[in-house]
C-alpha positions as a Python dict, from the first residue, in 0.01 Angstrom:
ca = {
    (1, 'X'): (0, 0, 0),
    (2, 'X'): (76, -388, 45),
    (3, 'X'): (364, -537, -160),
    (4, 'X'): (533, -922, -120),
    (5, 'X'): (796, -717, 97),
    (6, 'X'): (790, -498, 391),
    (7, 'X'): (679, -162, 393),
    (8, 'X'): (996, -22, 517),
    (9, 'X'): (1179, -253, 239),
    (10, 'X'): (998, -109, 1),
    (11, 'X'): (1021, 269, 84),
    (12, 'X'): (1434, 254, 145),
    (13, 'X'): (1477, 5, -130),
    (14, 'X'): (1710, -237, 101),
    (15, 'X'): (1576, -558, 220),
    (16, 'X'): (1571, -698, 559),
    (17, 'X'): (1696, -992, 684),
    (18, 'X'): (1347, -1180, 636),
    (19, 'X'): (1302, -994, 298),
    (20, 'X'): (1669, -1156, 186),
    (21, 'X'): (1578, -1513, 319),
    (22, 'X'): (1214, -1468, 76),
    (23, 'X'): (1463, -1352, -207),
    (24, 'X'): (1690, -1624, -179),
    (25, 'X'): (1472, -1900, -89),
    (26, 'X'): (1288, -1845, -428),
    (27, 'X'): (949, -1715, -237),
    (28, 'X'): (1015, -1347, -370),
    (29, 'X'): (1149, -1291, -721),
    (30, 'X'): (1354, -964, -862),
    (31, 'X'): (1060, -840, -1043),
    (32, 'X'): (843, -833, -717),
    (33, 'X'): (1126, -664, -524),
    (34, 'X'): (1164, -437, -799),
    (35, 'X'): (804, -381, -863),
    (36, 'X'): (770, -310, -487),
    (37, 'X'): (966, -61, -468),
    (38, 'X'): (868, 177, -777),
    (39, 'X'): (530, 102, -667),
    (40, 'X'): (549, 196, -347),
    (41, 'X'): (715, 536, -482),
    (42, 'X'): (453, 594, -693),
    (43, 'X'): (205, 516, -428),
    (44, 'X'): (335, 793, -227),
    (45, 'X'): (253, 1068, -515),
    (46, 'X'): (-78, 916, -542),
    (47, 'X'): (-353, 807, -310),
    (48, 'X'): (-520, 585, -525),
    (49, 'X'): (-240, 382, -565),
    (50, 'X'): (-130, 419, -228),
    (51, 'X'): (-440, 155, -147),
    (52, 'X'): (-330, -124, -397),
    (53, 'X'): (-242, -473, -313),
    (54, 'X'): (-4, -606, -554),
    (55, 'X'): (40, -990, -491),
    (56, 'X'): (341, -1035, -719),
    (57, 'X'): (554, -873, -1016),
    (58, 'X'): (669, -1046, -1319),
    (59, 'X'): (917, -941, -1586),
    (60, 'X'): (879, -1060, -1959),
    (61, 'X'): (1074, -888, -2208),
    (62, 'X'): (1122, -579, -2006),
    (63, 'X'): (756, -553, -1971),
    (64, 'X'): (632, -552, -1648),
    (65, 'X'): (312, -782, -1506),
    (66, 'X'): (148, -670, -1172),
    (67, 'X'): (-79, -937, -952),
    (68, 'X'): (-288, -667, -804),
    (69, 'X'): (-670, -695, -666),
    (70, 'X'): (-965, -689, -907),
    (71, 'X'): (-1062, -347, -755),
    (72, 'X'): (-753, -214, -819),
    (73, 'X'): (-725, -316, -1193),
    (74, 'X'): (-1083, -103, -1198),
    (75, 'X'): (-918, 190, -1076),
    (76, 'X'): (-673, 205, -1348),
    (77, 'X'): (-882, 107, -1645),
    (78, 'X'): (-1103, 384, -1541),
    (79, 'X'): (-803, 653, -1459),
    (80, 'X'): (-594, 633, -1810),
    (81, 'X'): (-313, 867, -1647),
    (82, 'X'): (-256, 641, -1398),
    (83, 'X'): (-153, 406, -1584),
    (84, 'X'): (63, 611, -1786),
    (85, 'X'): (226, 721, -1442),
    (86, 'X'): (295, 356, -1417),
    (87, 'X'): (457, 317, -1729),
    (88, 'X'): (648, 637, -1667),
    (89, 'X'): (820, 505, -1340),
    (90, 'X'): (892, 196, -1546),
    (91, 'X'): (1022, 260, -1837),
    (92, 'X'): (835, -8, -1969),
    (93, 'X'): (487, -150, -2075),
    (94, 'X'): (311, -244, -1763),
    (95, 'X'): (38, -480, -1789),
    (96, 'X'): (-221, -586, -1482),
    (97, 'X'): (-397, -885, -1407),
    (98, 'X'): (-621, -1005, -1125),
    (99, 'X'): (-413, -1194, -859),
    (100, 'X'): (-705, -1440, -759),
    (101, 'X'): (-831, -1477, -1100),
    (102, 'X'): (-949, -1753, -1304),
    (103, 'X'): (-778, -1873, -1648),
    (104, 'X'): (-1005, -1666, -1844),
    (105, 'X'): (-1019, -1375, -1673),
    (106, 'X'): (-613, -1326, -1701),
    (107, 'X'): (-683, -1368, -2059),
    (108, 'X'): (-929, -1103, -2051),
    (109, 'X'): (-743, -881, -1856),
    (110, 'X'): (-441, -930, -2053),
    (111, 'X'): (-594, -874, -2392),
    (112, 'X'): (-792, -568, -2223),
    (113, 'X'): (-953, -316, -2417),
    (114, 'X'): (-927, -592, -2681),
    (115, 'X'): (-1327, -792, -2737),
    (116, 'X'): (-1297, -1150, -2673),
    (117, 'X'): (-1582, -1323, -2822),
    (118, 'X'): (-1467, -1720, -2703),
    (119, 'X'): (-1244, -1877, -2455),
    (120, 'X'): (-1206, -2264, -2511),
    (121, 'X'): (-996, -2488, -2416),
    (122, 'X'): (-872, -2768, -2627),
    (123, 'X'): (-691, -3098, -2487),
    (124, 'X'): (-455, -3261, -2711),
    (125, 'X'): (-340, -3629, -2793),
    (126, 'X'): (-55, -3599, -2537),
    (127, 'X'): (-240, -3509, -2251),
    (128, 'X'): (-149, -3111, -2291),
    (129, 'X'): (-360, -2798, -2321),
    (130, 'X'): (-420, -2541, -2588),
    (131, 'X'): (-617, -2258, -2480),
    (132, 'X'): (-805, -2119, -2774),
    (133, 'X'): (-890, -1751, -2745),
    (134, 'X'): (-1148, -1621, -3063),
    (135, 'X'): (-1104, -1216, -3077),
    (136, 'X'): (-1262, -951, -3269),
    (137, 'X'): (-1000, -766, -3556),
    (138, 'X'): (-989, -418, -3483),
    (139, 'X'): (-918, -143, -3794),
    (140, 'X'): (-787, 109, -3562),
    (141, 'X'): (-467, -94, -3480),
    (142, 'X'): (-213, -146, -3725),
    (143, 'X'): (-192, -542, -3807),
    (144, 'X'): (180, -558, -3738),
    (145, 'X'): (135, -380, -3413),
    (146, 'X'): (-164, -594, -3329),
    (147, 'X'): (41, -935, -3388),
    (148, 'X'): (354, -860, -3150),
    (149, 'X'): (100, -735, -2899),
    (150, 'X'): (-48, -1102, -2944),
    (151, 'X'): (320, -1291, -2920),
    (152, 'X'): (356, -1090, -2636),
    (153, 'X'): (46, -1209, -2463),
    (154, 'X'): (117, -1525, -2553),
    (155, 'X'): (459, -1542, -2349),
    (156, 'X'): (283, -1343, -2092),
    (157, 'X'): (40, -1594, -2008),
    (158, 'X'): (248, -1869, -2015),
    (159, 'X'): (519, -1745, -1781),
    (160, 'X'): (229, -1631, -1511),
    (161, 'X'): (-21, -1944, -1533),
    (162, 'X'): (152, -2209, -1755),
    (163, 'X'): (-149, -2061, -2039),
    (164, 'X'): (-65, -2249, -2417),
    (165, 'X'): (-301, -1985, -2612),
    (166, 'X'): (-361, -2002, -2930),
    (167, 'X'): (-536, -1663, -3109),
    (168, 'X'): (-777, -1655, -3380),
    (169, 'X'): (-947, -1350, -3524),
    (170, 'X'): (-1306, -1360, -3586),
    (171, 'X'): (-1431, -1293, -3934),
    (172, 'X'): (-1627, -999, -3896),
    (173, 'X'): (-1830, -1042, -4176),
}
């Protein structure tokens, strides 16, 4: 398992002197210390998880946001109980995204199992950005459910990457 801090940091949840320095300098965050640590306990229950990189750990609204590798994201999509293991040790939503990845690819991952049909981005007058994501409505998700789901993406994406989006549904007829 590789985490922003050291092993040993992680495992008896105290920080060492370089760990501190990170913290305090602004080069580690809470959420990666504290996503460190439960991930690292979790990684010792499980050996799938106990080869995961996570880059980084961000907090939004209690939810949690893990950096990890793209073959690690795999892993999870494809092992539904591990990720409820992860929101079990959280107490939270967790949500995963590709550390290395491009713009539209943390929009994918973050609207994962969610069909996006368009990513485009649109430059304003001011100079700014507006990323423009086109999805597909889904009937199996209630509508009220599906549109704080979308606010929360929304903040998600632009604490992590600085991502204005802006979500349309598709007409699907």
């Amino acid at each position: 398992m590789k985490t922003p801090i050291c092993t040993f940091d992680a495992k008896t949840a105290l920080l060492c002197a370089k760990c501190e320095t990170k913290l305090l300098s602004g080069l580690l965050t809470d959420a990666d210390v504290e996503g460190a640590i439960k991930i690292t306990k979790l990684a010792q229950r499980n050996q799938d998880i106990n080869k995961f990189t996570m880059t980084s750990a961000v907090k939004v609204d209690g939810d949690f946001i893990f950096a990890l590798s793209g073959g690690d994201i795999g892993i999870i999509r494809s092992n539904p109980t591990l990720a409820r293991k992860f929101e079990d040790e959280f107490q939270s939503k967790v949500w995963f995204v590709e550390a290395q990845a491009t713009e539209k690819r943390i929009i994918e991952n973050l609207f994962y199992p969610t069909k996006i049909l368009a990513v485009n981005t649109l430059w304003l007058p001011d100079g700014s950005k507006l990323t423009k994501v086109i999805i597909l409505p889904t009937d199996k998700i209630d509508p009220q459910l599906q549109h704080s789901n979308i606010e929360k993406i929304k903040k998600i994406s632009k604490k992590i990457r600085n991502i204005e989006l802006l979500v349309e549904f598709e007409n699907p007829n």
